[in-house]
C-alpha positions in Angstrom: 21.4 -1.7 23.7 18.7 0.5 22.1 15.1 0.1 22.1 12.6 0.5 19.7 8.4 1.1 20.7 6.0 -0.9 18.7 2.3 -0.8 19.1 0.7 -4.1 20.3 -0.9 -5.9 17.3 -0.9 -9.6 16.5 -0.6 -9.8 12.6 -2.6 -12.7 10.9 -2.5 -14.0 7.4 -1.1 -11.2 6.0 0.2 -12.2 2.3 -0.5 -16.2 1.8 -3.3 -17.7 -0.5 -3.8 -20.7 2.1 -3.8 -20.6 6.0 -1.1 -23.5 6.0 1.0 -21.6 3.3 1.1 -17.8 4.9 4.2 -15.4 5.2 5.2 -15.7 9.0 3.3 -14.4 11.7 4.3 -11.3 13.7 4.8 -11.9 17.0 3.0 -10.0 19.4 4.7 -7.4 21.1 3.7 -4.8 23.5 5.8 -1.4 24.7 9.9 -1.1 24.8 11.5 -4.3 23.0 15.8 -4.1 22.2 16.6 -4.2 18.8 18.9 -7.2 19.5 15.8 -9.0 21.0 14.0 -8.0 17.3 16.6 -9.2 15.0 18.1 -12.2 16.7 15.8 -14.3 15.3 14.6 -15.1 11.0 11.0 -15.0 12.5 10.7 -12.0 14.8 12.4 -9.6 11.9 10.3 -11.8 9.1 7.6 -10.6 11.5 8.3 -6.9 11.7 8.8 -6.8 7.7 4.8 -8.6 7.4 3.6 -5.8 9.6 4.8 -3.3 7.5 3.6 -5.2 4.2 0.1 -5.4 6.0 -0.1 -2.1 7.0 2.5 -0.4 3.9 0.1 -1.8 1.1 -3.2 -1.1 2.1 -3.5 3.1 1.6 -7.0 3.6 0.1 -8.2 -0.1 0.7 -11.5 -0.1 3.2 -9.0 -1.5 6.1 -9.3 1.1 9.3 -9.7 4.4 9.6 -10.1 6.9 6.8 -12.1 5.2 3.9 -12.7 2.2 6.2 -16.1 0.2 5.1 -16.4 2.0 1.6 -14.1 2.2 -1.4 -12.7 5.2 -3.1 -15.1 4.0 -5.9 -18.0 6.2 -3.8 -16.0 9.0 -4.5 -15.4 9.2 -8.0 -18.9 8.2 -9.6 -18.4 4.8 -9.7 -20.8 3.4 -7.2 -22.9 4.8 -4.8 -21.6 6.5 -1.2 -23.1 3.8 1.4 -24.6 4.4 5.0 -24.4 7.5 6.8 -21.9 6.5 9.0 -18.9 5.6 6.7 -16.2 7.6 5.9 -16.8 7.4 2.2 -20.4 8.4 2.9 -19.2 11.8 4.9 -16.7 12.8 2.0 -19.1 12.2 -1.2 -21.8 14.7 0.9 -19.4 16.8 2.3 -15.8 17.1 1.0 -12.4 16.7 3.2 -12.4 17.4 6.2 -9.4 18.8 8.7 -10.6 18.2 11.8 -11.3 14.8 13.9 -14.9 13.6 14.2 -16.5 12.9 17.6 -15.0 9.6 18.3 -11.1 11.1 17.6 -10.1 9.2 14.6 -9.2 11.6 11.2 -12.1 10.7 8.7 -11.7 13.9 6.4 -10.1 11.9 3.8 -9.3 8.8 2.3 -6.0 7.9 3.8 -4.5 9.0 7.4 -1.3 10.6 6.5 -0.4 10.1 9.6 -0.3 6.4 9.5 2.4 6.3 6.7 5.3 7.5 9.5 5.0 4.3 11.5 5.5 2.3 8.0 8.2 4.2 7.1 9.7 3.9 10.5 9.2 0.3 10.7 11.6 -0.1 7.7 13.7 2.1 8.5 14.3 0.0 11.5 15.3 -3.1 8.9 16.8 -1.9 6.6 19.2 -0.4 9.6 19.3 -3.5 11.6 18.8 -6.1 9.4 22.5 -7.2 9.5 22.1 -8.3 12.8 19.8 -10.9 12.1 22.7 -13.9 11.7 20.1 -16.5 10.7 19.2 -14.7 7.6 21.8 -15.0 4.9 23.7 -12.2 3.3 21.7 -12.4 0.5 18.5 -12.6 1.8 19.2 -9.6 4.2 19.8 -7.6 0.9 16.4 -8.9 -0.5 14.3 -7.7 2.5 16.3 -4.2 2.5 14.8 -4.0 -0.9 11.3 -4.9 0.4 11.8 -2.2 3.1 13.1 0.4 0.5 10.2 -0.5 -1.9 7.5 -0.2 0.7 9.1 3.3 1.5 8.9 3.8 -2.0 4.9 2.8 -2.2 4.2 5.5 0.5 6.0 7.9 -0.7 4.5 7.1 -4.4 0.6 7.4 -2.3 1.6 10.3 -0.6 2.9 12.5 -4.0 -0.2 11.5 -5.4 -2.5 12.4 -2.5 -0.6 15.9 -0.9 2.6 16.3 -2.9 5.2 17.9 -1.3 5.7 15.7 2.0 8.4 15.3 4.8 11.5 13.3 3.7 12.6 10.9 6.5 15.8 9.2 6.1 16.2 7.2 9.3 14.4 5.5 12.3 14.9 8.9 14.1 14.8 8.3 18.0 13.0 10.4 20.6 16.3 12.6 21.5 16.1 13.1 17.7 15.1 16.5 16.1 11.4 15.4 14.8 10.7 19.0 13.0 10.0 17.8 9.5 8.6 20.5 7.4 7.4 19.6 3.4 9.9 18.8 1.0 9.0 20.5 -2.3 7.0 18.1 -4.8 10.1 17.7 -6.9 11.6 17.0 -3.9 9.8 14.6 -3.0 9.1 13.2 -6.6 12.8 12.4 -6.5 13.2 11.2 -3.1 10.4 8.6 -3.9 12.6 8.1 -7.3 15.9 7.3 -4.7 14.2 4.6 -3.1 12.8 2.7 -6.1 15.9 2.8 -7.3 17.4 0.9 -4.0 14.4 -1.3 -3.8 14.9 -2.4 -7.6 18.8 -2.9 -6.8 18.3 -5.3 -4.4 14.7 -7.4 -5.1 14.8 -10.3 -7.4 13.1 -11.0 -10.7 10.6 -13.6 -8.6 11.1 -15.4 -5.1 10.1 -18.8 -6.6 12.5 -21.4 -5.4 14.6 -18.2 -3.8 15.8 -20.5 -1.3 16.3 -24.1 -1.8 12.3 -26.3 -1.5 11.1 -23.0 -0.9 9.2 -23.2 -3.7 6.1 -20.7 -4.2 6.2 -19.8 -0.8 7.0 -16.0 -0.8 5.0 -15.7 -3.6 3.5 -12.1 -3.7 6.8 -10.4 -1.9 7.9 -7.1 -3.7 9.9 -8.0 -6.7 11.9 -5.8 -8.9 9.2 -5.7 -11.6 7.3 -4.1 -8.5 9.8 -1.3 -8.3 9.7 -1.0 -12.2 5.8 -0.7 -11.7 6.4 1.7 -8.7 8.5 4.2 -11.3 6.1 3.8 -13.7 3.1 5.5 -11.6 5.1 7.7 -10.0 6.4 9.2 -13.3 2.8 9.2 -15.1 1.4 11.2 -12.0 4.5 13.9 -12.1 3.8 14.0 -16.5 0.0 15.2 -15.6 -1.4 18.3 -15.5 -2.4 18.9 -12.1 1.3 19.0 -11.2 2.9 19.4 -15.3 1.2 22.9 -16.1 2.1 26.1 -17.0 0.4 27.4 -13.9 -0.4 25.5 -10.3 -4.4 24.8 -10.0 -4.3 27.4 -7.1 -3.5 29.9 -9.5 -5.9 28.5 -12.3 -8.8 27.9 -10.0 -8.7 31.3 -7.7 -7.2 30.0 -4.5 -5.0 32.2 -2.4 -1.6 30.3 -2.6 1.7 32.2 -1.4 5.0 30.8 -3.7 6.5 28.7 -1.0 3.8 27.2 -0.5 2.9 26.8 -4.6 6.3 24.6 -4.5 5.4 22.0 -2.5 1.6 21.2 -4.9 3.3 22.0 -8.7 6.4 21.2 -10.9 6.9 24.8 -11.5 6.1 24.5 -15.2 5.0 22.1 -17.9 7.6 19.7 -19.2 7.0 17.5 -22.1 10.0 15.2 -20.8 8.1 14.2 -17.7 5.7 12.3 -20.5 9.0 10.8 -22.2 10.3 10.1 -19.1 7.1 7.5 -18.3 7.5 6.1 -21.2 10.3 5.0 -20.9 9.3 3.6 -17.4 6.8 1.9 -18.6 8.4 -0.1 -21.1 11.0 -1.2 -19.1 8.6 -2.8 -17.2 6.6 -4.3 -19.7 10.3 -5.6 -21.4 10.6 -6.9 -18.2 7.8 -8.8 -17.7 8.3 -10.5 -21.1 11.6 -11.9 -19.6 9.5 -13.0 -16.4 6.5 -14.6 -16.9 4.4 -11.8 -16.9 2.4 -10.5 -19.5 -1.1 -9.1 -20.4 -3.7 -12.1 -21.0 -4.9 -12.0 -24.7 -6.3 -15.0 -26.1 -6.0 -13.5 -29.4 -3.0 -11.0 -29.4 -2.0 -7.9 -30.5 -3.2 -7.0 -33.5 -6.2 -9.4 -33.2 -9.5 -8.8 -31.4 -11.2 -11.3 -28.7 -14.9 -12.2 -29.1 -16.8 -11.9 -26.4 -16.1 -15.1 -24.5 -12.3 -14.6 -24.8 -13.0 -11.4 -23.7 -15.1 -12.5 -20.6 -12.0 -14.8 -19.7 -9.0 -12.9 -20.5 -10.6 -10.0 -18.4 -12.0 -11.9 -15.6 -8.5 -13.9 -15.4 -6.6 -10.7 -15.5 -8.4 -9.0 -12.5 -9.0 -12.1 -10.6 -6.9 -14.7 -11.1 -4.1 -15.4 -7.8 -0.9 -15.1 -8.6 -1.5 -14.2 -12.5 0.9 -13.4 -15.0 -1.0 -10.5 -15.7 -0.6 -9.2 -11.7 2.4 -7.4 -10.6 1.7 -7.5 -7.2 -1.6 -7.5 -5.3 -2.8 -6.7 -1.8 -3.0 -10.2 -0.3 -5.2 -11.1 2.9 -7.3 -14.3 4.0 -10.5 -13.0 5.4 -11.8 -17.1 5.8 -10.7 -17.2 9.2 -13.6 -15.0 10.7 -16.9 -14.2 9.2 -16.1 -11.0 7.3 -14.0 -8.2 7.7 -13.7 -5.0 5.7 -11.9 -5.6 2.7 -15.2 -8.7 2.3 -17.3 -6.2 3.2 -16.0 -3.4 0.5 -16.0 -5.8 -2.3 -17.8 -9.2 -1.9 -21.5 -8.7 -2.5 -22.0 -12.9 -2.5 -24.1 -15.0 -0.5 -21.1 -16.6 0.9 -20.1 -13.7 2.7 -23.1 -13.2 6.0 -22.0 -9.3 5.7 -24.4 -6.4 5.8 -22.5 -3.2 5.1 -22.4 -3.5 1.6 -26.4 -3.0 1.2 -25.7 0.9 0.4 -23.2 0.5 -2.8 -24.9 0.0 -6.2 -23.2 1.0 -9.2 -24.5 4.2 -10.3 -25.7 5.2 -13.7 -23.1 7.9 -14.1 -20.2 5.5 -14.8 -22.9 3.0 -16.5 -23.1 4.7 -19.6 -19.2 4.2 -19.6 -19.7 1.0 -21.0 -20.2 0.5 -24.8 -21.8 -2.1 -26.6 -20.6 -5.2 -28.2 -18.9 -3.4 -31.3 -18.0 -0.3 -29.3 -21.3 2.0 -29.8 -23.6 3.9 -27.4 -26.1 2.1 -25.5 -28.9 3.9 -25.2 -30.2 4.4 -21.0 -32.7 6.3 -19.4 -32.1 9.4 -18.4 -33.7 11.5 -15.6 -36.9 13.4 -16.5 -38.1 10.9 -18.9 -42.5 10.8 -19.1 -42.5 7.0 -18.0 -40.7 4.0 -17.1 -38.5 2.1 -20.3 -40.1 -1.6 -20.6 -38.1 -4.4 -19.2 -37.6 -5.7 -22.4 -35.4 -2.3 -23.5 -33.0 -3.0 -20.1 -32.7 -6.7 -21.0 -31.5 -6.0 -24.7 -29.0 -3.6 -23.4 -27.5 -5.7 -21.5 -27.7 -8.8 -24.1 -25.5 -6.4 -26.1 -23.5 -4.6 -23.2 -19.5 -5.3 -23.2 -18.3 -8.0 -21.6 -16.1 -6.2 -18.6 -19.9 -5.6 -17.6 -20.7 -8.5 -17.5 -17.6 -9.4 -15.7 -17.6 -6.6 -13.0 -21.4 -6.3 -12.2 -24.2 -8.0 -11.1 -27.9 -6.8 -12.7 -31.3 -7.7 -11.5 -33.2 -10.7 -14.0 -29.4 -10.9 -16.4 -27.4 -11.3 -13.5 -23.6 -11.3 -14.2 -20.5 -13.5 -16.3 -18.4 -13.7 -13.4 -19.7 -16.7 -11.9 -22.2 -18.2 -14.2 -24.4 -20.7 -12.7 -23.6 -20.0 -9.2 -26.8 -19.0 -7.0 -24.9 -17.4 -4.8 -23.5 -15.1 -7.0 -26.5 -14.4 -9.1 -30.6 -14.9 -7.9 -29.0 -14.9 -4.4 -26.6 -12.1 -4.2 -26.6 -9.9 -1.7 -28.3 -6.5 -2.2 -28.8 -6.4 -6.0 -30.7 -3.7 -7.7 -32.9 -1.1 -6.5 -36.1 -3.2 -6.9 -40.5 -2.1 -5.6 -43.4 -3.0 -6.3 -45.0 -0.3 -5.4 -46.7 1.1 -8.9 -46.7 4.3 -7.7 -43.1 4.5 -6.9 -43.0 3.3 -10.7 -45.4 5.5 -12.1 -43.5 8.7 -10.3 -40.2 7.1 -11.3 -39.0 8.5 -8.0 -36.0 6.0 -6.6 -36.9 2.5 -5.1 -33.8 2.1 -2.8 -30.8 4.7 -2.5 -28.0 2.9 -3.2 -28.6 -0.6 -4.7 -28.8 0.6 -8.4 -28.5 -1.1 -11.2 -26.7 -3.7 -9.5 -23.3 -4.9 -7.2 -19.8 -5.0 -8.2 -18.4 -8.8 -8.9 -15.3 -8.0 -9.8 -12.0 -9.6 -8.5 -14.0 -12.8 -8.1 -14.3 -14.1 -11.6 -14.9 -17.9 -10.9 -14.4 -17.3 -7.4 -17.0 -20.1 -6.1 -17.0 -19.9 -2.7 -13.8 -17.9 -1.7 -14.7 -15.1 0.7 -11.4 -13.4 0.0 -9.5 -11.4 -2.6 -6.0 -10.4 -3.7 -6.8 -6.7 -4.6 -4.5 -5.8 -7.9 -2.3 -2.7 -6.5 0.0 -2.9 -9.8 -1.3 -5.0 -13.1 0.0 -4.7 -16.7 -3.2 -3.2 -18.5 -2.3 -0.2 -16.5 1.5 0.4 -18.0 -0.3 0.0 -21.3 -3.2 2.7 -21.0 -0.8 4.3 -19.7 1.5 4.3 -22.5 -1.4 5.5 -24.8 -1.8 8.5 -22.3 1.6 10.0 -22.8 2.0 9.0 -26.5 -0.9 10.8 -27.1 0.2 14.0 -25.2 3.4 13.8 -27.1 1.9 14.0 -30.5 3.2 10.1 -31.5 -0.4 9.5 -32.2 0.3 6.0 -33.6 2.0 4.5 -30.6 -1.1 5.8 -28.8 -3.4 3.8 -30.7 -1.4 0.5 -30.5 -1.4 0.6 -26.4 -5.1 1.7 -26.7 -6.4 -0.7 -29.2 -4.6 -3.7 -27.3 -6.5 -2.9 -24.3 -9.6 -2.2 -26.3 -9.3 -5.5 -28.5 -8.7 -7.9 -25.5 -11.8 -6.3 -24.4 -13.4 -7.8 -27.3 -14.0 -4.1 -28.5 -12.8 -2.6 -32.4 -9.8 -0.5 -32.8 -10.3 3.1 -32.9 -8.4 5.5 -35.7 -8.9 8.6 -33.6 -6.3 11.7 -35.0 -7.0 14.2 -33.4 -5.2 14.7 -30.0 -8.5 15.8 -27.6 -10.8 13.0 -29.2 -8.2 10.8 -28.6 -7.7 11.9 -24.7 -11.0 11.2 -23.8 -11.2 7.4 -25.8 -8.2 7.0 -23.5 -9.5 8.2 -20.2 -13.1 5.9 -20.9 -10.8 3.2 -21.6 -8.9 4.0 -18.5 -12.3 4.3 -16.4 -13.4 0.6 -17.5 -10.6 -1.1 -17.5 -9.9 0.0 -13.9 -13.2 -0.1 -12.4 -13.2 -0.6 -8.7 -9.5 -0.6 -8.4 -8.8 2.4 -6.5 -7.1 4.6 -9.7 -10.2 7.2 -11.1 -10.3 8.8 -7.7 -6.8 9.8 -8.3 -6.4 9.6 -12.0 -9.9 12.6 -12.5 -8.0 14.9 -10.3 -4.5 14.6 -11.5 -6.0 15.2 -15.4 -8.3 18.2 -14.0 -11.0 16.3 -15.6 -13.5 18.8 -16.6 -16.3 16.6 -15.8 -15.3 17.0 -12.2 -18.0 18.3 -10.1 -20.7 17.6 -12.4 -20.8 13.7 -13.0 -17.7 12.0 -11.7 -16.2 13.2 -8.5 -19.2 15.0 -7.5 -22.4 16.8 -9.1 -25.3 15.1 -9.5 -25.6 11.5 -9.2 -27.9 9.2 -10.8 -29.3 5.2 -9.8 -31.2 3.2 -12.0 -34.2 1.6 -10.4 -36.8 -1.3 -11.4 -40.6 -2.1 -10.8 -41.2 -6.1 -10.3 -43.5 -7.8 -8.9 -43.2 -9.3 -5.2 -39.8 -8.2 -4.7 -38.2 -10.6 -7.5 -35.2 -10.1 -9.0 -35.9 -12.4 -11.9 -36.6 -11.2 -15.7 -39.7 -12.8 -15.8 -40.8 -11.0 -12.6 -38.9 -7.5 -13.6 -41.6 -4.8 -15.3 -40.2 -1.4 -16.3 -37.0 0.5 -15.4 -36.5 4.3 -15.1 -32.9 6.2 -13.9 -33.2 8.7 -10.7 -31.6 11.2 -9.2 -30.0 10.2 -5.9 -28.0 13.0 -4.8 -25.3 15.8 -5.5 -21.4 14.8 -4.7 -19.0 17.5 -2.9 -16.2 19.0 -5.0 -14.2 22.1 -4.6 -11.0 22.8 -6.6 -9.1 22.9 -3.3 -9.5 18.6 -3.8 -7.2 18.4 -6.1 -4.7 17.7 -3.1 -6.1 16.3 0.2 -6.1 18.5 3.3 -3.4 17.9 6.3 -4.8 17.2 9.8 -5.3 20.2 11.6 -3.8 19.6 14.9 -0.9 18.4 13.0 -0.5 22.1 11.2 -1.3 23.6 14.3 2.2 22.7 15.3 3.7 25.2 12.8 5.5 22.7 11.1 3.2 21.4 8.2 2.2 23.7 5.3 -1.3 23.3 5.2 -2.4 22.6 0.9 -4.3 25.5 -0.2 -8.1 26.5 0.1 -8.0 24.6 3.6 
């Protein structure tokens, strides 16, 4: 009989929305088990599959290692970089690192590639195996090789985007197998990741409602195939952009020594305009798809109509927020109620329902605030650093009377407060941490910053009408995304007028006007604001800046100077009629060198001559 080594771990509440109504526990297990042992039972392999969902779905989330209590949103100039200690904090001040830090764990960049192998081993495993699992039927055997295939998939989709060329692993290899990976090329790997979406979508269904008789919504949130339809779509849009679809690699635009092997395994080799056509067509499949399967974009008002602002508050807040919405393809699912907070609460819910301190550190900063537009889509006009003296209250107050309402939905101000849960203490007067309020006038009268880090305010997003739920379902795949998309390669492709439709349908169910925009650049940059705002907080300007070689990178979004609004009040308030003046900051200067682009490979994993480090490392 052969064994297989786990590590111990007792999963709990992986992907349920109530305690009573959870996938299946993992049972604990602890050094050499036999893989008959594994699969003889429905629940022991159910088990093994939850661990890798748990584990195969959170890259980039603040759970472990690597980014751990922050989110990628420090990194990219959407809020600020936290406490000294985080991970987040250490790669805003001072870039990727190689090496480990003095405790032994790898924090020099967001994710641990290392982590991905026992994922991919773990389904591996199944989808090998599987068949020995008698109480499972045929069918359903075939459904959780597609899960297994698919989470291989969303790895090897997070690793593309993060290194590019990566190891292909085709089996559970054994010890007394040869281990020597080196780097597949990044077409290589582009169409290795394509190989296993295209086995996940072959065997997933359209939904696991009712998939086995009573069953009912029980497996709700399992990979479906809309998930792997979702999973090409990404994939594709990151090969069509520049930093890999360019005449030349960014090592040869940007100066850094690169040998030609080693170019392979970070570029395309060239620009194709088919990579853009080829996400296109991705993208509406999935969209057809989800017309044929209860899922679609929520828009009061429809295409071709615009939302006021209270449909646009709704649809919005619904569309991020709501569990289990049409609008979500598949979301990262965990109940943090059954302990006081963990780091997924502690990354994202700034309430007074959540006894959590390590969020004090994470305003939003005024670099992505001026993202926002007002009501009918113009400027807002904000303070700006240097300014002779603090703007009256009465100037902030207005501004936000007449801000957008995904503001109003994602953040929480000082005196306004936010949409997301209106008339909810605990998510307004009592939230935790909101705005970088003194009242010291001489702070005020210097307009030096009040408190690094608190801002103008906290995210709320992800818990539009929340209440009192502590926990989230983090959107990893939602449909706004195929459509901004879809404007993105249209655009780059010269079919200017299919551009503007998937635009102005984001932009209209944001209660916002249609644009006419011609000309190809102009049009680029409405896309990538929409882009910004639409996906605040959900883990995708980190990556989407670098892979368009943004050319605000380095001096306002993923690093350069970094700005925080800050307010004089009186005692401490946070109420309008306590709040006095308000005045913007500078905080301090983000890391960024052109060797970011990628993320660096552990050292001591180099070291063994097998990896490739990526260039400029």
């Amino acid at each position: 009989m052969k064994k297989i080594h786990l590590i111990a771990l007792v999963f709990v509440a992986a992907l349920g929305v109530n305690s009573c109504d959870l996938f299946l526990e993992m049972p604990e297990v602890t050094g050499s088990v036999y893989l008959e042992d594994v699969f003889s039972t429905r629940k022991d392999t159910e088990g093994l599959l939850w661990r890798a969902y748990h584990r195969g779905l959170r890259e980039g989330l603040p759970e472990g290692w690597a980014i751990n209590h922050g989110t990628l949103a420090s990194l990219s100039g959407e809020i600020t970089r936290g406490y000294s200690w985080h991970a987040g904090y250490n790669l805003v001040v001072n870039g990727p690192s190689t090496v480990l830090d003095a405790s032994g764990q790898f924090q020099g960049a967001p994710a641990n590639f290392n982590e991905n192998w026992e994922v991919i081993r773990n389904c591996w495993i199944i989808i090998q195996n599987i068949d020995l699992c008698e109480e499972l039927s045929p069918a359903m055997r075939e459904y959780m090789k597609g899960e297994a295939y698919g989470l291989i998939a969303y790895r090897y989709m997070g690793m593309f985007q993060r290194w590019g060329g990566v190891p292909i692993v085709r089996q559970a290899n054994q010890m007394s197998d040869d281990l020597l990976f080196p780097r597949a090329t990044a077409q290589e790997t582009l169409d290795f990741t394509l190989e296993m979406i295209k086995e996940a979508e072959d065997r997933l269904p359209d939904t696991w409602y009712d998939i086995e008789p009573g069953c009912g919504d029980k497996w709700e949130g399992r990979l479906t195939k809309g998930v792997a339809l979702a999973m090409r779509a990404r994939v594709l849009t990151f090969a069509s952009r520049p930093l890999f679809n360019s005449a030349s690699s960014y090592p040869q635009e940007f100066g850094i020594p690169c040998d030609s092997e080693t170019e392979q395994l970070i570029w395309l080799g060239g620009y194709s305009e088919q990579r853009y056509r080829d996400a296109i067509d991705a993208h509406l499949a999935l969209i057809n798809w989800g017309k044929a399967h209860g899922k679609h974009l929520i828009f009061t008002a429809g295409e071709g109509n615009r939302n006021d602002y209270e449909q646009a508050i709704d649809d919005y807040g619904r569309g991020v927020s709501e569990l289990n919405g049409p609008e979500t393809i598949l979301a990262f699912k965990i109940e943090s109620d059954q302990q006081v907070y963990n780091n997924m609460t502690e990354g994202y819910n700034f309430s007074a329902y959540v006894d959590a301190g390590e969020r004090s550190l994470r305003g939003v900063l005024t670099n992505f605030v001026r993202l926002y537009r007002d009501k009918d889509g113009g400027e807002l006009d904000w303070p700006v650093v240097g300014e002779a003296e603090p703007r009256p209250i009465s100037d902030f107050a207005n501004n936000i009377d007449n801000i957008e309402a995904r503001f109003r939905v994602d953040i929480c101000v000082p005196g306004k407060f936010g949409r997301s849960n209106d008339g909810d203490a605990r998510w307004n007067e009592g939230i935790w941490y909101m705005g970088s309020l003194t009242s010291d006038a001489n702070i005020a009268a210097s307009m030096s910053r009040a408190t690094e880090g608190r801002s103008i305010g906290v995210p709320t997003k992800f818990y539009y009408k929340a209440g009192a739920r502590r926990w989230l379902e983090f959107p990893l795949f939602r449909l706004a995304e195929n459509y901004l998309h879809l404007a993105e390669a249209y655009n780059e492709i010269g079919e200017t007028a299919n551009a503007l439709r998937y635009l102005n349908i984001i932009r209209n169910r944001a209660g916002l006007p249609s644009v006419s925009e011609t000309d190809k650049g102009r049009l680029r940059e409405l896309i990538v604001r929409e882009k910004a705002l639409e996906f605040f907080e959900e883990n995708q300007r980190y990556y989407d800046v670098k892979h368009w070689k943004h050319p605000d990178i380095g001096t306002k979004i993923l690093g350069g100077p970094m700005t925080e609004i800050s307010f004089y009040t009186t005692d401490g308030l946070n109420t309008m009629d306590a709040l006095i003046s308000y005045w913007d900051a500078y905080s301090y200067t983000g890391y960024w060198h052109p060797k970011w682009f990628l993320e660096p490979f552990r050292q001591d994993e180099v070291n063994k001559g097998i990896i490739a480090q990526n260039p400029g490392y």
